[in-house]
Each structure stands twice: as structure tokens, then as C-alpha cells.
SEPAMAR-421644 format. One record per residue (C-alpha): residue in three letters; x, y, z. Coordinates in nm, 3 decimals. Example, Ala and Ser with C-alpha at 12.3 -4.5 7.8 and 13.67 -1.06 7.14 Angstrom:
% SEPAMAR-421644
  res       xx       yy       zz
  ALA    1.230   -0.450    0.780
  SER    1.367   -0.106    0.714
% end
This chain:
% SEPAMAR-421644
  res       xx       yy       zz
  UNK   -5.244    7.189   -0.541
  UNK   -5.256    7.178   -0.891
  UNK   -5.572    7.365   -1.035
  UNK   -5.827    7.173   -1.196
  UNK   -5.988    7.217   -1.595
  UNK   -6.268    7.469   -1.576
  UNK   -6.377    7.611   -1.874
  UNK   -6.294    7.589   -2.223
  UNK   -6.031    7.353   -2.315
  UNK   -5.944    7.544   -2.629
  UNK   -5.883    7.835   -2.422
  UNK   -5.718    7.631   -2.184
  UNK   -5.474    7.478   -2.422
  UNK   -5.383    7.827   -2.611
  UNK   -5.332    8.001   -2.284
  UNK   -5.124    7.687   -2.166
  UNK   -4.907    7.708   -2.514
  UNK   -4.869    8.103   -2.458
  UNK   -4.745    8.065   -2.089
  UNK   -4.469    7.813   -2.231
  UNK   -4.357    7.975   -2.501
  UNK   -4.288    8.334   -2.281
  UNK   -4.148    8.145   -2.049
  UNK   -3.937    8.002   -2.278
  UNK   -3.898    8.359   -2.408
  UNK   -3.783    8.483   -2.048
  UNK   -3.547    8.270   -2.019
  UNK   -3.378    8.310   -2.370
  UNK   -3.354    8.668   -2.280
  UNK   -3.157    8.672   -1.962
  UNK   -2.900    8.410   -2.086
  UNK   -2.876    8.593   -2.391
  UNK   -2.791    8.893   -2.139
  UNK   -2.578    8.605   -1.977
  UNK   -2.387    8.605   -2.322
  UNK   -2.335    8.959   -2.410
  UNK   -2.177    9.065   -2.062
  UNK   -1.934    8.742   -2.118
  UNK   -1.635    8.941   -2.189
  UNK   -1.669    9.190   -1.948
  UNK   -1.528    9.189   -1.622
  UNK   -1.637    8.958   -1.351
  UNK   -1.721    9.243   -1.080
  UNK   -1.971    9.420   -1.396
  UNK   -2.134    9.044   -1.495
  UNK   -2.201    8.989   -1.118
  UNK   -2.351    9.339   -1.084
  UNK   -2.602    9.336   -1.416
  UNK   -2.688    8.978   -1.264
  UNK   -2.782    9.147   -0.923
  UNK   -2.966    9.424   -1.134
  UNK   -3.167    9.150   -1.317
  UNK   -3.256    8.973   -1.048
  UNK   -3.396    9.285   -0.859
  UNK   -3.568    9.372   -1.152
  UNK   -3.753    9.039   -1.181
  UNK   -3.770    9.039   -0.800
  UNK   -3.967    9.436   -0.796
  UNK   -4.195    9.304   -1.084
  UNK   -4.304    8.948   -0.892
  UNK   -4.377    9.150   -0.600
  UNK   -4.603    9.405   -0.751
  UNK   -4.832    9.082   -0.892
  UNK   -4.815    8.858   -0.635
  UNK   -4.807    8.801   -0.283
  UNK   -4.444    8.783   -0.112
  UNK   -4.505    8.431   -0.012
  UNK   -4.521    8.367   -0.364
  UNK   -4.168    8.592   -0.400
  UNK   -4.020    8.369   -0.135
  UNK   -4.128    8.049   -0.325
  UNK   -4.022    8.159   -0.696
  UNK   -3.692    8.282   -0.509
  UNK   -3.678    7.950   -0.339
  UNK   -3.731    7.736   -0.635
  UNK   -3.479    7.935   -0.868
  UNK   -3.220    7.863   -0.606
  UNK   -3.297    7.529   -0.559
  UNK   -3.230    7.494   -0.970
  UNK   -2.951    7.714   -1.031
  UNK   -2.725    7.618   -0.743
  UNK   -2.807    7.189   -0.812
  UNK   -2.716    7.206   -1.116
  UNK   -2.397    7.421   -1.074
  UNK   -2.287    7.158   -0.774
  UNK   -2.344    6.894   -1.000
  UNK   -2.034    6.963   -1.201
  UNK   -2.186    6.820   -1.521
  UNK   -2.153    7.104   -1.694
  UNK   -1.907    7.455   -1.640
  UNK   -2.117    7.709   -1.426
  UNK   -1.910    8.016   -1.298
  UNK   -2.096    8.254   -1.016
  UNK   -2.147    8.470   -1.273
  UNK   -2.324    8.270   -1.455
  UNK   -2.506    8.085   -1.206
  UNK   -2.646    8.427   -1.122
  UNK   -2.804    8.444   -1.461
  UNK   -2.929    8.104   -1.416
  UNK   -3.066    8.185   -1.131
  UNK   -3.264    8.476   -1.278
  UNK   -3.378    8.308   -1.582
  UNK   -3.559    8.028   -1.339
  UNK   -3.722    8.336   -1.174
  UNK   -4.069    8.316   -1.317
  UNK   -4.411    8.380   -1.081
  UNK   -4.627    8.029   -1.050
  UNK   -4.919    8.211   -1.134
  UNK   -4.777    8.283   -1.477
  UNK   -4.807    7.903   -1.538
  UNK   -5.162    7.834   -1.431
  UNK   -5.283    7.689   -1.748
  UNK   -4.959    7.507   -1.869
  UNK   -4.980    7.334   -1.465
  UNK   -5.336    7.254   -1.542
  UNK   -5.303    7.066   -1.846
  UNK   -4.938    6.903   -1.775
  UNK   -4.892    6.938   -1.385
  UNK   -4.488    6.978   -1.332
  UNK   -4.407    6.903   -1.706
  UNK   -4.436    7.245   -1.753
  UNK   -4.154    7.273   -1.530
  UNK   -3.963    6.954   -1.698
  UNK   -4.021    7.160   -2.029
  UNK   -3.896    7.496   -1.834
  UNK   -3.573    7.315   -1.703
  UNK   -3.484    7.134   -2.033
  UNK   -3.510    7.417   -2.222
  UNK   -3.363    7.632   -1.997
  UNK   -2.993    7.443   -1.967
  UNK   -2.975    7.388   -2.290
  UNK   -3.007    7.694   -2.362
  UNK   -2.756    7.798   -2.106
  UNK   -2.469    7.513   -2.246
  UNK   -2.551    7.611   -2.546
  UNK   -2.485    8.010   -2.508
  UNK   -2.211    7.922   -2.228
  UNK   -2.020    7.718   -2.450
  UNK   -2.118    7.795   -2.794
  UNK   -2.231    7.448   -2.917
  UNK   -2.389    7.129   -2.798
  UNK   -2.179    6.919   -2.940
  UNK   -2.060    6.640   -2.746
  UNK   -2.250    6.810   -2.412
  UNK   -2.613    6.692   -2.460
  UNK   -2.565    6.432   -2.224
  UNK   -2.444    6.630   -1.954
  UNK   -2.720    6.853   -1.954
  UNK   -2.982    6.563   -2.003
  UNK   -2.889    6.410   -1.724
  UNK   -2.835    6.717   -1.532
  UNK   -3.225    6.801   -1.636
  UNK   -3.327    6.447   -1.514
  UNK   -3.177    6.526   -1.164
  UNK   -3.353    6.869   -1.163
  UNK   -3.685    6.746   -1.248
  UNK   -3.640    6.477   -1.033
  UNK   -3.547    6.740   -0.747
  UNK   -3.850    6.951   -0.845
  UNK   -4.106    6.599   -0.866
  UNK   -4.023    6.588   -0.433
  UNK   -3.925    7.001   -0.348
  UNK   -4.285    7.094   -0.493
  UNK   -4.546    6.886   -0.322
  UNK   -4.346    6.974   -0.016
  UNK   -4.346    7.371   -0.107
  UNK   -4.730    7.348   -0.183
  UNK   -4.822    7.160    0.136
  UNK   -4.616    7.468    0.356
  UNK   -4.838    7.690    0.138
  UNK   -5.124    7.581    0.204
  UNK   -5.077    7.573    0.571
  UNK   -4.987    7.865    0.514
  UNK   -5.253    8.043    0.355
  UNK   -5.498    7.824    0.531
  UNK   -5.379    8.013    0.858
  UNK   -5.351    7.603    0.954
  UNK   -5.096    7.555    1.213
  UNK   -4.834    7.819    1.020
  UNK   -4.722    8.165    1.062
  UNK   -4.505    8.374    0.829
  UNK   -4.150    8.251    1.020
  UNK   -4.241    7.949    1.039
  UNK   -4.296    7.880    0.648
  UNK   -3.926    8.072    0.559
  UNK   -3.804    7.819    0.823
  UNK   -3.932    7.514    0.686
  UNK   -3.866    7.659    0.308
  UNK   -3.508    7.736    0.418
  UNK   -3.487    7.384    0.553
  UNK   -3.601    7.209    0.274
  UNK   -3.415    7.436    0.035
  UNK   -3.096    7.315    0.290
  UNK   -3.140    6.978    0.238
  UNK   -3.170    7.001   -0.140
  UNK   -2.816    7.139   -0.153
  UNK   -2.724    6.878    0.119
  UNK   -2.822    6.632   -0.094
  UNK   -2.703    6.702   -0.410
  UNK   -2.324    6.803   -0.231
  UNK   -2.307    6.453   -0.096
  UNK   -2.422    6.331   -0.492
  UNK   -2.147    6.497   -0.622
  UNK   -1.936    6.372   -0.422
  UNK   -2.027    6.022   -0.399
  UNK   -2.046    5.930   -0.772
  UNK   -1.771    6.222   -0.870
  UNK   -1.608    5.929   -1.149
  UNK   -1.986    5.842   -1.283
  UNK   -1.991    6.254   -1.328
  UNK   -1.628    6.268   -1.484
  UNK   -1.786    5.983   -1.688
  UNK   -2.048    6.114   -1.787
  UNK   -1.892    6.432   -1.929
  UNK   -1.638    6.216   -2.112
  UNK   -1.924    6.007   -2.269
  UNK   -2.055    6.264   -2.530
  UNK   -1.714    6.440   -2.616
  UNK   -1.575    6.046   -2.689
  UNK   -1.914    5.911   -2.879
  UNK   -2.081    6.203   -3.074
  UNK   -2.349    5.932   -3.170
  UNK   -2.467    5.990   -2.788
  UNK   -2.599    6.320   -2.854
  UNK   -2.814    6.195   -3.168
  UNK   -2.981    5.969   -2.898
  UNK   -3.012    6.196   -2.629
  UNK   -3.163    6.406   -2.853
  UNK   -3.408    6.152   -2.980
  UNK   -3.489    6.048   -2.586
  UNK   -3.537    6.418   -2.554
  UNK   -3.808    6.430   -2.805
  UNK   -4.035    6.157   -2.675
  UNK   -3.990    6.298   -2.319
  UNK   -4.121    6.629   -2.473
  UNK   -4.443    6.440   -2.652
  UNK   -4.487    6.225   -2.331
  UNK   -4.512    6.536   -2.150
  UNK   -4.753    6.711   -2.375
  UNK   -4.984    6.396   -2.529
  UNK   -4.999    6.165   -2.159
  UNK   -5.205    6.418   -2.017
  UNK   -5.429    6.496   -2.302
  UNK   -5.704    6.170   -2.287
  UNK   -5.806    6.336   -1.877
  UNK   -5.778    6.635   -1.993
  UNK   -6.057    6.618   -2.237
  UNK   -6.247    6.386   -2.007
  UNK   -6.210    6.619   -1.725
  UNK   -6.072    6.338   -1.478
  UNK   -5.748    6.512   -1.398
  UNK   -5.663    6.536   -1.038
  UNK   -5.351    6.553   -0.806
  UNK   -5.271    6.225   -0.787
  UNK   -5.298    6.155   -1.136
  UNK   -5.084    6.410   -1.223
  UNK   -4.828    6.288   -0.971
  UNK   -4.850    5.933   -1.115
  UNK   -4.756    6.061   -1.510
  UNK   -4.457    6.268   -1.315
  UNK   -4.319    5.956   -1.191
  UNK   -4.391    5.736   -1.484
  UNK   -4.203    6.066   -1.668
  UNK   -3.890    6.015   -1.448
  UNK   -3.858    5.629   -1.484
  UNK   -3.884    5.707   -1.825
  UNK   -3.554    5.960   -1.791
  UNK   -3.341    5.686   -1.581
  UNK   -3.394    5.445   -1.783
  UNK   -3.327    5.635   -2.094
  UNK   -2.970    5.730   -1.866
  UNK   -2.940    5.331   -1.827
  UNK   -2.970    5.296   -2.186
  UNK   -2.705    5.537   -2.291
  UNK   -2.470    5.385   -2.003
  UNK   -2.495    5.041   -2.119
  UNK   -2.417    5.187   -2.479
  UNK   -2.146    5.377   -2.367
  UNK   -1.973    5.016   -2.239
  UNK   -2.039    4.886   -2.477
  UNK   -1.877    5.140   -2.731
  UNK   -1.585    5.148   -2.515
  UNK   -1.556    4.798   -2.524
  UNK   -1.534    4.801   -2.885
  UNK   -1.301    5.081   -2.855
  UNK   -1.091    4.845   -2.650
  UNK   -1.093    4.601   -2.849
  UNK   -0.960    4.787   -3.200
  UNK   -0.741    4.894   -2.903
  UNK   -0.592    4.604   -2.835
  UNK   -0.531    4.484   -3.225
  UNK   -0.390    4.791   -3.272
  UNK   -0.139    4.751   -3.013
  UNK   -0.088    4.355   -3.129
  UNK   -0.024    4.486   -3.488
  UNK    0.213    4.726   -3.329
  UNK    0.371    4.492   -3.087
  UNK    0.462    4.230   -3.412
  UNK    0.598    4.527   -3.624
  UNK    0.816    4.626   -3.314
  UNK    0.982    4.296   -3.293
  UNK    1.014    4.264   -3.614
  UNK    1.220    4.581   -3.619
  UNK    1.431    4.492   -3.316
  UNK    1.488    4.152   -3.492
  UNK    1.610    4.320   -3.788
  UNK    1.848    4.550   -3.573
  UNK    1.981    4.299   -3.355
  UNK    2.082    4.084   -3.698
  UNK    2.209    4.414   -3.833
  UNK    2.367    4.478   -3.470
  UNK    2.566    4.127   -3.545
  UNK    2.672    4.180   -3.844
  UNK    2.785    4.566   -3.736
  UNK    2.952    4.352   -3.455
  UNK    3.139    4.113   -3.670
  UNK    3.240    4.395   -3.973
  UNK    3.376    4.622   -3.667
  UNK    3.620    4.364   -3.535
  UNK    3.706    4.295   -3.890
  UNK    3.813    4.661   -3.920
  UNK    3.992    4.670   -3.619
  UNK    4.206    4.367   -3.710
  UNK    4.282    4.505   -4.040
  UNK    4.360    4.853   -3.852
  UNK    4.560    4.620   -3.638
  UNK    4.770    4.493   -3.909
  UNK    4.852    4.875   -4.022
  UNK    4.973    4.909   -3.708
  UNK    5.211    4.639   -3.680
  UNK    5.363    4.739   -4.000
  UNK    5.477    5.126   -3.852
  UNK    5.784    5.122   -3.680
  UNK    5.636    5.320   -3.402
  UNK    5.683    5.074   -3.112
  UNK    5.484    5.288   -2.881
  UNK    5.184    5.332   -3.101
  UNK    5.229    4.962   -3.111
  UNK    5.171    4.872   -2.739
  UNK    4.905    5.137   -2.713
  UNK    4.659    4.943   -2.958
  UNK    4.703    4.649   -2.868
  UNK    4.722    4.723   -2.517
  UNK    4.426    4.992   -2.517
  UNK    4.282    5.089   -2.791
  UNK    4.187    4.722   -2.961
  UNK    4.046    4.515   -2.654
  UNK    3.854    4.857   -2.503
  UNK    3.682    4.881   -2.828
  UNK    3.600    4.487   -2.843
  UNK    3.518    4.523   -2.445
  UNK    3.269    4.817   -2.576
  UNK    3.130    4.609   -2.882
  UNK    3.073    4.334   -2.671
  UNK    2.845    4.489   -2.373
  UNK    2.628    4.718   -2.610
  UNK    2.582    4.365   -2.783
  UNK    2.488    4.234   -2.464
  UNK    2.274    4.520   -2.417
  UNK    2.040    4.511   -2.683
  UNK    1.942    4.194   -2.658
  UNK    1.733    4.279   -2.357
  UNK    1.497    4.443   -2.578
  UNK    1.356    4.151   -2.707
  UNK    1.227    4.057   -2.331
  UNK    0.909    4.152   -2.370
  UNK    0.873    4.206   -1.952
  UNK    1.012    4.514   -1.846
  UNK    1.073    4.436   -1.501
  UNK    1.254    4.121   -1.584
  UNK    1.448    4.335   -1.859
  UNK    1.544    4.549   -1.564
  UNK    1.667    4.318   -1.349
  UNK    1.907    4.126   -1.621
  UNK    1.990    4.508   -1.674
  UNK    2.088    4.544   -1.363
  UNK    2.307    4.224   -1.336
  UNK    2.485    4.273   -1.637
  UNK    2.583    4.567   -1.542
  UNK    2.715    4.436   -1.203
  UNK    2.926    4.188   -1.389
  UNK    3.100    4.392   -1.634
  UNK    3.166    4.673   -1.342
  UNK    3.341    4.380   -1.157
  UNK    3.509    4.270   -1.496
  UNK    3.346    3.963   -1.518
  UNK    3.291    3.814   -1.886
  UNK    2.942    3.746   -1.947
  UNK    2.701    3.674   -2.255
  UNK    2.346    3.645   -2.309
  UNK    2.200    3.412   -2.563
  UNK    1.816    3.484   -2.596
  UNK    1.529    3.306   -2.820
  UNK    1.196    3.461   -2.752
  UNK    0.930    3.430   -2.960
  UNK    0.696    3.743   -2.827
  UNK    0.420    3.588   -2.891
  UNK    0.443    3.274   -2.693
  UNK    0.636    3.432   -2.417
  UNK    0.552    3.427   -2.044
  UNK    0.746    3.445   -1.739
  UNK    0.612    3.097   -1.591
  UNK    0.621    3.205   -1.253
  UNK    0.532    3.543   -1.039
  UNK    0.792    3.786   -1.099
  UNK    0.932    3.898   -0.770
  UNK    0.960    3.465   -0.699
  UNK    1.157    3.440   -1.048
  UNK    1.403    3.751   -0.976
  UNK    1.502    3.589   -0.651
  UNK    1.546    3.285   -0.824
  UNK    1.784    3.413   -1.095
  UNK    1.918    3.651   -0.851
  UNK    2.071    3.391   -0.637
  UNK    2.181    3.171   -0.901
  UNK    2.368    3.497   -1.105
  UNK    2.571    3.625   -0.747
  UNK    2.621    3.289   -0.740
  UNK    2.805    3.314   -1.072
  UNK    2.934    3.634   -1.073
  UNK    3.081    3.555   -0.720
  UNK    3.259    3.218   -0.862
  UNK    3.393    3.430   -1.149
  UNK    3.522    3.723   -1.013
  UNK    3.879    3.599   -0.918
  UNK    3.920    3.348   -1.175
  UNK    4.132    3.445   -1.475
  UNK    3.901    3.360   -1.760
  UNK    3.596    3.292   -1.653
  UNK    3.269    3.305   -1.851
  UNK    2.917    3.352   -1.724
  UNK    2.685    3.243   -2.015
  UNK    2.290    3.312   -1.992
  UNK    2.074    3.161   -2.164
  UNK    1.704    3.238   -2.210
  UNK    1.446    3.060   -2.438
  UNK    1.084    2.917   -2.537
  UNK    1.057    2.574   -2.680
  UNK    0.759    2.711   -2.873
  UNK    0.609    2.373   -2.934
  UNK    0.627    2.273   -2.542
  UNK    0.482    2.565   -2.421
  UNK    0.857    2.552   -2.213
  UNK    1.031    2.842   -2.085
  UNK    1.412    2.790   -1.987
  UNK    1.607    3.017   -1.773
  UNK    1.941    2.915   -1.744
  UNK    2.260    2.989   -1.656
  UNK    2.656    2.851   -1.667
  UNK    2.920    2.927   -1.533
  UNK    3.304    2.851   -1.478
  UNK    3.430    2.685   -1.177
  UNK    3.720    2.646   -0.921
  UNK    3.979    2.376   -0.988
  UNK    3.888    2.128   -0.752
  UNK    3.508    2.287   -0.659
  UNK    3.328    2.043   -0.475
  UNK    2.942    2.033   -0.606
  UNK    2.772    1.804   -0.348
  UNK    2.686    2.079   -0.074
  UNK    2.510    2.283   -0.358
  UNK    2.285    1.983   -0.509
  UNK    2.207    1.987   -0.120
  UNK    2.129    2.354   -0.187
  UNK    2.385    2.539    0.055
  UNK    2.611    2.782   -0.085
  UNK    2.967    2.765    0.074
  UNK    3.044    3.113    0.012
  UNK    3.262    3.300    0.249
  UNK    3.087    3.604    0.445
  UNK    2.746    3.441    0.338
  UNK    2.471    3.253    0.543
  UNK    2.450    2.958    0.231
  UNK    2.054    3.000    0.244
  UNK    2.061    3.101   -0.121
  UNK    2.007    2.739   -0.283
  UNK    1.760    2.708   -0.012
  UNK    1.494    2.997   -0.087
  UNK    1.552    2.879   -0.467
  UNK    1.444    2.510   -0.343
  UNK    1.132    2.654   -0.114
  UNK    1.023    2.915   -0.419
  UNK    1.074    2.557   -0.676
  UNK    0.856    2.380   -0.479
  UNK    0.595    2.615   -0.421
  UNK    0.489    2.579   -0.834
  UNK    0.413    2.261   -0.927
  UNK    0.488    2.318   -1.333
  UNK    0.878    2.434   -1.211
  UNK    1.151    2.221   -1.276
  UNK    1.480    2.307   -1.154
  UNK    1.799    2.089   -1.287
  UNK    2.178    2.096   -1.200
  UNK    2.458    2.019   -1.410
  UNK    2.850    2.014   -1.319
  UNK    3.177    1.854   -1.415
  UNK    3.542    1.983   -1.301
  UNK    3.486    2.298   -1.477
  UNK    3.129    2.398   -1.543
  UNK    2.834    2.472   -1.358
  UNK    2.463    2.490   -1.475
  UNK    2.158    2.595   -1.298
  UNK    1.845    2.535   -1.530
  UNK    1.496    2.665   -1.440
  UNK    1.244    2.509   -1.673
  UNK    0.841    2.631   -1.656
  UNK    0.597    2.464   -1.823
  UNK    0.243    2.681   -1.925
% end
């Protein structure tokens, strides 16, 4: 029960002030104890800790009753271990230990501050009491406000149910009203077992909105500037609220439990606030994001543009060279040296030219997986000596793959074994590929030629069956069932005695 205001209010309000400010003091003290011992070993911090809290613990006892031990040792549990589970911040043992000790203050030391704000004194306590850990812990506040604000909100909101349910044990308790002394550590412990409960199953629940929250003040340093200004008018609310009843002396319980409430809505939705703000910074973080990468995108293919041309030319001057190196070479009389280049040396280096020309012009597919998968197939053609070329106009920024990806791999799958399969035994033969975007049709075209048998027979595949040997001649068939299933997919078929075309055309 929160005492009433008897007496003067000028006393009432100085001895309220003093009873903040030492505990204030109190609390400074131990984490600045916290501080010092930081460097030394673990086993010593833990120790001191243990030392302080005895200390503190030998004091309360000598000025109050040990039901009022067991609830000051009760509530600095409840604070210190909730807001070490909540992960917001970094709380060793150690340090929780100090924590612990610096929430260890007697309730009778806060009779006049509980008078004139009821638990705000304890808002105040717990506010400045993590910051002031975070702030010795880690040596700044910078980019961690947040954390702790909302760690403080959680706290106070903890404290706004734990205390009405500590008093009403107490004063059963001291009421000799239906409790004896093992019965109130029982229901303490269990209440003090389902705070941790609780806040366990918090932290596990929303772990990413905690991660999140810890990332919002170290990305947006403007978020502590508004923490810190919702920080101030929770401070003011706390102190000016409860100042009109005070003065008219019509301060009770349940009025006081009322402004706690309004005090917490006032907390989420300051949380809200900086939530929403942190979207929408990220959003706009996205966004410069996202021109950044189209500004990079451009100046890539530009680049590759210019390499490929240079690649060309490099192409073109290297065969040159190797002609004119040629024509040395006829003039020696060394006959062997002779065969050698023209047998060896002059078509392996035009072979080489040729694929790393073939090569690079994947890069300007701006899909990786269908980059891959031409990959892939090229190299499957030239390892079965197959000729093959690609010949591919893509303007980046109109590109799209017209169709899902997995669907348009089969489909080019089939029709390249297909090709490469026709080709392989043919002296000659010459797979071209040929990719493009009619820019001004919104038109993709996948398509692909090949050489033929003399004397190949075409009807079977316009009624899509392969007649390979060793093969089930489903191929032409899944490409048909795959067509059909996208209405903007044209497929088209061209042949004469020794060429055959398979063209896939997608409209957007």
C-alpha cells in the first residue's frame, strides 16, 4: 500500500528529492565498483560482488525487518536477472552481480519519493540505474540508448504487476491474515519464478525483434537523440502527473496505479514510434540501396561491353599474328617445324581463341543460373569437339527470362542435346546460339541452329518426337507441354536439307 500525504508537503517533497538522489547515489557507487574490478579476474569480480551484496544485505537487516530483506532481495533479482535474459544489452555474471547489488535498496528508504510518485520512483531508479550500467559497462551510449530504453520499459512494466502482488503477500503477511512466514517465501519464490519464466519465453519468442532492436541504434544514431528526448518527458511525466493530487491531498492507490499505466502506454508507444521510424529509415536506406546498385549495375555493363569489343578486336589482331607467324614459317626449310604449326600449334591456338570468346560472352547474361547452365553446355560441346558459337544482344536493362527458370533450362536443354547429339558425328557441323531482346517488343528470343544429316527427315520432330537412338523421343514433348503451359510463349521450327532451328520467343 502506498502511504498517503501527511504533513508538510515541502517536507514531503525535499525528503522525496533526497531519497532519489542517494538512491541514485547508491547505485552510481556499486557500478562504479562494477568498473574498477573490470580488469581483474573473474573469480576476484565475483567475490567483491558477493562481499557487496553481504554488506548491503547485514546493513538492510539491522533497519528493517527480514521480510523486508526477503522483498528488497526479491525485487533486485527480479531486475537484475530480466534484464540480463533479455539480451538487449551485454550482462556477464559478474556483472549481473553488481546489478544485482546496486537494485538492493530497503523500501523504507523510499517512503516519501513512493508517496508523492507511487512506482515512478522505481521507473526513475531503473532508468537511471541501466544507464548507468551500459554506460560504465561499455564506455559510451552511443548507439545503445535504445536497448536500454526499451529494456527499462520491460522492467518497469515487470515492476507495475510484481509489486501490487509483493504488497498484497505483505500484508497478509503482517496482518497475520491467512499467512505464515513459509508460506510468503513460497508465494514470493513463485512469483519471482514466473517473472523469469516469463521473460525466458520473451526472449525467446521475439529473439529477431531483440537482434533488431540492438541493430537499430548502432545503424541510426538519430535514434538515440529521440530516445533521449522520450526519456525526458517520461522523467517530467513522472515527476509533474502526480503533483495537482498531491497538493490537493486526493492521492490514493488506485490513482497512483492509473498514472503507472498511463506511464507505460506512454513507453510502448514511444517503442512504436521509434519502430515505425526505424522502417522507415531502412526503407530509405533501401532505396539509395538499390540506385546505388542500378548505377553500379550500368557501369558494369558498360565495362563488360567495352571488354568484349576489346575481346574482338584482341580476337581478330591474334589470328592476324598467327597468320603472319604462319607465313614465317612456311618460308624455313624446316619441314617438321612446318607440319607442327600447322598441324598443332595454329588451329589449338584458334580452338583456344575461339572458346574463351565464347566464354565471355556469358557475362553479359545478367541471370546467373541461366549463365550457368549455357556454361555448362558449352562446355559439353567443345569436350565432345563439337563447333559451337554464341551470338548474344542483351540490353540489361530490358532483360528478363520470360518464363520460370527451371521450365526454360529444360526447354533449352532438350533442344541443345538435341544439337549437340546431331553434331557430334558429322564432319563440320556448327551449333549456332542465338540470344536476344527486341527492345521495342518487349520480345525475348532464345534460339538455336544447328546442322543436319543428309537426308534427315523433319516431320516426326514438328510432331515433337525425337528419333534418337538409346532415347525415349519424349524430349519435343515436355518442350510442347512446358510451351503450352505460358500463354505469351511462342515456339517456331525451321528446317531445310541442311539446317535446323528451334526458336523460343517470350513476350513481357
Amino acid at each position: 500500500m502506498m502511504p498517503y500525504p501527511v504533513g508538510s508537503l515541502t517536507d514531503l517533497f525535499s525528503t522525496g528529492f533526497i531519497e532519489i538522489v542517494l538512491s541514485f547515489l547508491h547505485s552510481f557507487i556499486i557500478l562504479l565498483c562494477m568498473t574498477i574490478t573490470k580488469k581483474a579476474p573473474k573469480q576476484l569480480q565475483f567475490l567483491i560482488g558477493i562481499a557487496i551484496f553481504l554488506v548491503q544485505a547485514f546493513y538492510i537487516w539491522n533497519i528493517t525487518s527480514k521480510s523486508q530483506l526477503l522483498l528488497v532481495i526479491v525485487t533486485a533479482a527480479l531486475f537484475s536477472i530480466e534484464f540480463k535474459q533479455l539480451r538487449l544489452c551485454d550482462v556477464s555474471t559478474e556483472n549481473a552481480l553488481f546489478l544485482f547489488a546496486a537494485f538492493l535498496l530497503p523500501y523504507r528508504l523510499l517512503n516519501s519519493s513512493l508517496t508523492t510518485m507511487g512506482y515512478g520512483s522505481w521507473y526513475l531508479l531503473i532508468l537511471f540505474t541501466l544507464l548507468t550500467f551500459e554506460f560504465l559497462n561499455a564506455g559510451t551510449l552511443r548507439g545503445r540508448i535504445l536497448s536500454v530504453y526499451i529494456s527499462f520499459i520491460y522492467l518497469s512494466f515487470s515492476a507495475l504487476i510484481f509489486f501490487p502482488i509483493m504488497e498484497y503477500i505483505m500484508y497478509h503477511f503482517q496482518t497475520g491474515k491467512s499467512l505464515d512466514r513459509a508460506a510468503m517465501v513460497l508465494f514470493l519464490t513463485l512469483a519471482l519464478l514466473l517473472a523469469f519464466v516469463t521473460v525466458y519465453l520473451v526472449s525467446k519468442k521475439y529473439n529477431r525483434i531483440i537482434i533488431t532492436a540492438r541493430r537499430i541504434s548502432r545503424k541510426f544514431i538519430v535514434v538515440d537523440k529521440i530516445i533521449s528526448f522520450f526519456a525526458a518527458i517520461t522523467t517530467i511525466s513522472i515527476v509533474v502527473i502526480p503533483l495537482p493530487f498531491l497538493l490537493t491531498r486526493t492521492v490514493s492507490d488506485l490513482l497512483l496505479i492509473y498514472i503507472n499505466i498511463f506511464h507505460l502506454f506512454l513507453l510502448i508507444f514511444q517503442v512504436a514510434f521509434v519502430y515505425m521510424l526505424y522502417f522507415i529509415e531502412d526503407y530509405r536506406i533501401t532505396l539509395d540501396y538499390m540506385k546505388q546498385s542500378q548505377k553500379s549495375t550500368v557501369e558494369y555493363y558498360q565495362n563488360l561491353n567495352k571488354n568484349l569489343q576489346d575481346m574482338e578486336n584482341l580476337r581478330h589482331d591474334t589470328k592476324n599474328l598467327f597468320m603472319t607467324m604462319g607465313g614465317f614459317v612456311e618460308k624455313s626449310s624446316d619441314s617438321a617445324m612446318k607440319i607442327f604449326y600447322q598441324e598443332k600449334i595454329y588451329p589449338f591456338a584458334l580452338d583456344q581463341i575461339e572458346k574463351n570468346y565464347q566464354f565471355s560472352q556469358l557475362y553479359q547474361i545478367p541471370s546467373e543460373t541461366l549463365r550457368s547452365f549455357l556454361h555448362m553446355k558449352l562446355f559439353q560441346a567443345f569436350n565432345l569437339n563439337v563447333n559451337i558459337s554464341l551470338n548474344i544482344q542483351i540490353d540489361e536493362d530490358l532483360f528478363f527470362l520470360g518464363m520460370d527458370i527451371i521450365d526454360l533450362t529444360r526447354i533449352l536443354g532438350i533442344f541443345m542435346d538435341n544439337a549437340i547429339d546431331e553434331c557430334e558425328n558429322l564432319p563440320d557441323s556448327h551449333i549456332n546460339i542465338n540470344i536476344n531482346i527486341r527492345n521495342q517488343e518487349n520480345l525475348v528470343s532464345y534460339s538455336i541452329k544447328n546442322s543436319v544429316r543428309a537426308g534427315h527427315q523433319f516431320e516426326h520432330m514438328i510432331l515433337r518426337k525425337s528419333d534418337k537412338i538409346g532415347h525415349s523421343g519424349k524430349g519435343l514433348q515436355i518442350v510442347k507441354e512446358i510451351v503450352d503451359s505460358y500463354p505469351q510463349v511462342m515456339l517456331n521450327t525451321y528446317y531445310d536439307k541442311a539446317e535446323f532451328r528451334q526458336s523460343l520467343n517470350i513476350s513481357n
